[in-house]
C-alpha positions as CSV (number, residue, x, y, z in Angstrom):
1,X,0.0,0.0,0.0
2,X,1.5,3.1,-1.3
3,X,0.7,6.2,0.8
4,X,1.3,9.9,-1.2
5,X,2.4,12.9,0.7
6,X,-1.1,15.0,1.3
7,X,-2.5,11.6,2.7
8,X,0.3,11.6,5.1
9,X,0.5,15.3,6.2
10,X,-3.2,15.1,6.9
11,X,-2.7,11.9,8.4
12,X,0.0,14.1,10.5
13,X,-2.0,17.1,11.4
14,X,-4.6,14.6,12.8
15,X,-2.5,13.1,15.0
16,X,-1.2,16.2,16.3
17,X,-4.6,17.9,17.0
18,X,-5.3,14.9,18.8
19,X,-2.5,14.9,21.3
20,X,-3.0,18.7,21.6
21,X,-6.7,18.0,22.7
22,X,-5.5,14.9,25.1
23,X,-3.2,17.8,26.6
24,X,-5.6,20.2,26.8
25,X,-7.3,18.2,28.8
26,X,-4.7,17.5,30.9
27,X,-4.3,21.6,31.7
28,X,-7.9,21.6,32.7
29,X,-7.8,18.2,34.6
30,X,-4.3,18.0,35.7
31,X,-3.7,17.4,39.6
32,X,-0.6,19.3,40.6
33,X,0.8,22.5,38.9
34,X,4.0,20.8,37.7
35,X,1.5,18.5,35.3
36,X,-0.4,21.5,33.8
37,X,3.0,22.9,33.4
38,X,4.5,20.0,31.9
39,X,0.7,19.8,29.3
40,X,1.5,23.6,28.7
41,X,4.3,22.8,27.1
42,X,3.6,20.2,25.4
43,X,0.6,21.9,23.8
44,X,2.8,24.5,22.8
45,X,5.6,22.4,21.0
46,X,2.3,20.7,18.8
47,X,1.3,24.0,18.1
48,X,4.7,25.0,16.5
49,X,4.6,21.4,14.8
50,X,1.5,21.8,13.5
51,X,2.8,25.6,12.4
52,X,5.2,23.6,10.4
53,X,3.9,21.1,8.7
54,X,1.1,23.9,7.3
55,X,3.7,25.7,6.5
56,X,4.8,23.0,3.9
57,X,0.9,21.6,3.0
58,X,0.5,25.1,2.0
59,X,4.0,25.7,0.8
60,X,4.1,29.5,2.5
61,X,7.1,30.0,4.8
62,X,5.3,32.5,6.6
63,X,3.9,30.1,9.0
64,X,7.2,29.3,9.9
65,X,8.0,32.3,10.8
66,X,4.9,32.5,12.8
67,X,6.0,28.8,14.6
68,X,9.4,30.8,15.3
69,X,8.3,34.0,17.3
70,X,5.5,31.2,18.9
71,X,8.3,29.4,20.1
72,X,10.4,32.4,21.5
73,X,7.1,33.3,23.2
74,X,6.4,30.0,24.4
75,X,10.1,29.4,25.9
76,X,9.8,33.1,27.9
77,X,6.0,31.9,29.1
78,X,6.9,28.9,30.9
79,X,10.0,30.3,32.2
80,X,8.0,33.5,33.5
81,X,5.2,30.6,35.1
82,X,7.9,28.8,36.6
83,X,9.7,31.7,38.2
84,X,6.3,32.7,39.3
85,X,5.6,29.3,41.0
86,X,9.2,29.3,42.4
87,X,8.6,32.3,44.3
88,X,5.4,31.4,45.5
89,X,6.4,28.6,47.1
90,X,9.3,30.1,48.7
91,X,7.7,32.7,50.5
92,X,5.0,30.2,52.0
C-alpha cells in the first residue's frame, strides 16, 4: 500500500490535533501545577509542529516564521510561570 504525501501530512496534522486535545485536557484536569505545566508545554511544541507542517501543506514560509516567534514566546511563558511558581512557594 502506497501512501502519497497530502495523505500523510493530513494523516500528520490529525495526530497532532489529537494529542494537543488529550493535553488540553490534561491543563484543565491535571492534579498538581507541575503536570499542567509539563501539558503547557507540550501543547505549545504541537502548536509550533503543527505551524510547520502547514507551512509545507501550504507551501508558505510564513507560517514558519509565525512557529518561530510562537516558540520564542512560548520558551519566555513557561519560564515566567515557573519563576512565578518558584517564588510562590518560597515565601509560603
Amino acid at each position: 500500500m502506497e501512501f502519497s504525501l497530502p495523505v500523510i501530512i493530513d494523516w500528520t496534522i490529525a495526530f497532532l490535533l489529537g494529542s494537543c486535545s488529550v493535553g488540553i485536557i490534561r491543563i484543565i484536569i491535571g492534579p498538581t501545577t507541575a503536570d499542567r505545566l509539563t501539558a503547557l508545554n507540550l501543547v505549545g511544541s504541537q502548536v509550533i509542529a503543527l505551524l510547520v507542517v502547514t507551512a509545507f501543506r501550504a507551501g508558505s514560509p510564513v507560517y514558519l516564521d509565525v512557529a518561530m516567534v510562537y516558540s520564542v514566546f512560548g520558551f519566555l511563558g513557561v519560564l515566567a510561570i515557573t519563576r512565578y511558581l518558584s517564588n510562590r512557594s518560597n515565601s509560603k
